[in-house]
C-alpha positions as YAML, in Angstrom:
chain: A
units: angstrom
residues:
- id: 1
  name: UNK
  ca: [60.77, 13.34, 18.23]
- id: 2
  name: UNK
  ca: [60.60, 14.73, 21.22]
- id: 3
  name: UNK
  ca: [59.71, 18.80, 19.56]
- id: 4
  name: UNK
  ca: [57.55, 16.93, 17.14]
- id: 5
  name: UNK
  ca: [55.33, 16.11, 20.09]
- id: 6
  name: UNK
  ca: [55.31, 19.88, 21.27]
- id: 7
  name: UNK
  ca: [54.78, 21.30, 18.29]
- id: 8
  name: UNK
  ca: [51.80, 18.99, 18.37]
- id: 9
  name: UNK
  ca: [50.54, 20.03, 21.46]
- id: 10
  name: UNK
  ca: [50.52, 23.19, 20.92]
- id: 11
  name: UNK
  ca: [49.10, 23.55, 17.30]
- id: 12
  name: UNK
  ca: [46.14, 21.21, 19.05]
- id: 13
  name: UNK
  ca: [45.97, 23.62, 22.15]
- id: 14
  name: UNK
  ca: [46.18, 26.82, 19.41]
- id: 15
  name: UNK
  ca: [43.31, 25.37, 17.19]
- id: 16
  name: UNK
  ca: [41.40, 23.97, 20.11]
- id: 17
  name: UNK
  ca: [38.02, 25.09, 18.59]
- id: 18
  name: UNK
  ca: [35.89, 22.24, 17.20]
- id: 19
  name: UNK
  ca: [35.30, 24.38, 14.15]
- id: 20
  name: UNK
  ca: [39.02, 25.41, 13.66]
- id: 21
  name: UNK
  ca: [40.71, 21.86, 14.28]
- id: 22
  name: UNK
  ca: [38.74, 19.66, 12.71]
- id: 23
  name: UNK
  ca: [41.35, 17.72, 10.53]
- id: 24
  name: UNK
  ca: [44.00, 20.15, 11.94]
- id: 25
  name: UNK
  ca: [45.07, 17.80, 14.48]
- id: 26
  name: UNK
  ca: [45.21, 14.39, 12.06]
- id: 27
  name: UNK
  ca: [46.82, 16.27, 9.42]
- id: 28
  name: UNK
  ca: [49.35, 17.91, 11.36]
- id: 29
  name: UNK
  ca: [50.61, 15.15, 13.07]
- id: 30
  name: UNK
  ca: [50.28, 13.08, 9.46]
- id: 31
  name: UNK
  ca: [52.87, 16.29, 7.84]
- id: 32
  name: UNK
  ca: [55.18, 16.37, 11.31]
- id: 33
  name: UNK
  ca: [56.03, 13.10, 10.32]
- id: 34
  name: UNK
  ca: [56.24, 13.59, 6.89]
- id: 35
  name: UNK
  ca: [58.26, 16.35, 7.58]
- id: 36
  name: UNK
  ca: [60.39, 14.47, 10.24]
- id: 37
  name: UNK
  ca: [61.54, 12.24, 7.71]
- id: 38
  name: UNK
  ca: [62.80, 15.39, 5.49]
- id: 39
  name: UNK
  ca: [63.99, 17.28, 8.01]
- id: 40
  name: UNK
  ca: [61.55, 19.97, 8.38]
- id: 41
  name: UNK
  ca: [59.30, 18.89, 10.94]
- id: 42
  name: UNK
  ca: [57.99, 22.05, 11.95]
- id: 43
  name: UNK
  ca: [56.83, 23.49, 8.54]
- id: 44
  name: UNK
  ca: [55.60, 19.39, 7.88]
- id: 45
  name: UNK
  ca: [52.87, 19.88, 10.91]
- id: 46
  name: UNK
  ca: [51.71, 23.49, 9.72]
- id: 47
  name: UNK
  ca: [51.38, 22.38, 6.39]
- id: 48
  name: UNK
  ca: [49.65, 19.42, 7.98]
- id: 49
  name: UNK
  ca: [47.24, 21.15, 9.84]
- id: 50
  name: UNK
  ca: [46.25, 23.83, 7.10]
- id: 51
  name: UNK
  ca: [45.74, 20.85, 3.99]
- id: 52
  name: UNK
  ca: [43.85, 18.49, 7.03]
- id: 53
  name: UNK
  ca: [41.49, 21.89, 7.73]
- id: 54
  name: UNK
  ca: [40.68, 22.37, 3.87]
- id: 55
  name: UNK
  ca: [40.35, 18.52, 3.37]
- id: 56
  name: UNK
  ca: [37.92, 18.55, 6.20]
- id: 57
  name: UNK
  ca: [35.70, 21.56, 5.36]
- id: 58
  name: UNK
  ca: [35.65, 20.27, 1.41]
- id: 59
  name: UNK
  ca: [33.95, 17.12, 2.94]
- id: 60
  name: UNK
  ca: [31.64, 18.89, 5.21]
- id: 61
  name: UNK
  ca: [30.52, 20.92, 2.65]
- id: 62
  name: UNK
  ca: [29.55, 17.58, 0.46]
- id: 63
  name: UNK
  ca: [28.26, 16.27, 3.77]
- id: 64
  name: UNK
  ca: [26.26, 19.08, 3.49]
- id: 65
  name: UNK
  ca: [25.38, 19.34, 0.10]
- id: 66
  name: UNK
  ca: [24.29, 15.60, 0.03]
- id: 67
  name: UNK
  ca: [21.39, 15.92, 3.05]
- id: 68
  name: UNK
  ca: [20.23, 18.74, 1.92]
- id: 69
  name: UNK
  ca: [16.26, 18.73, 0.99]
- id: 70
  name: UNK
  ca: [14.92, 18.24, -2.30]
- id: 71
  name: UNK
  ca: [12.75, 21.44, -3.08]
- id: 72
  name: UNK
  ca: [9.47, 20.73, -4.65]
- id: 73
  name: UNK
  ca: [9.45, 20.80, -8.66]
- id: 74
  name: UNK
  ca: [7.39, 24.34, -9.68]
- id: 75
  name: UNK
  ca: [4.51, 22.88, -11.29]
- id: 76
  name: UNK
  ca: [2.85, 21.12, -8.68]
- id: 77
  name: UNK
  ca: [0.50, 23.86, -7.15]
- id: 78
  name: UNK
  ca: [1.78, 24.42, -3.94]
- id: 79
  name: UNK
  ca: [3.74, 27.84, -2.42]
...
């Protein structure tokens, strides 16, 4: 337990940009137990982190996608 919570650290500490560990963190410590459990710990957290990181941009990007503005239709007369 006691590596899990170094490897941990220091994927938080090597992804410490906003942009870069945004689900990194939850999903690595979410696959280093995972991976505990089956015995590979290590490989568990990076997994972790890389599926938390796409998870979290794929919901950004409907975040995004979602508030974006409605354009104006192309009949009505204005440019």
């Amino acid at each position: 337990m006691k590596k899990f919570i170094i490897c941990t650290a220091v994927l938080g500490l090597a992804f410490s940009s906003s942009a870069l560990a945004k689900g990194c963190i939850k999903g690595a410590i979410v696959g280093g137990v995972a991976g505990s459990v089956a015995g590979h710990g290590k490989v568990g957290a990076a997994a972790g982190c890389v599926i938390g990181h796409h998870e979290a941009n794929k919901a950004a990007a409907e975040n995004a996608k979602a508030q974006a503005p409605i354009s104006a239709s192309k009949g009505d007369g204005k440019n």
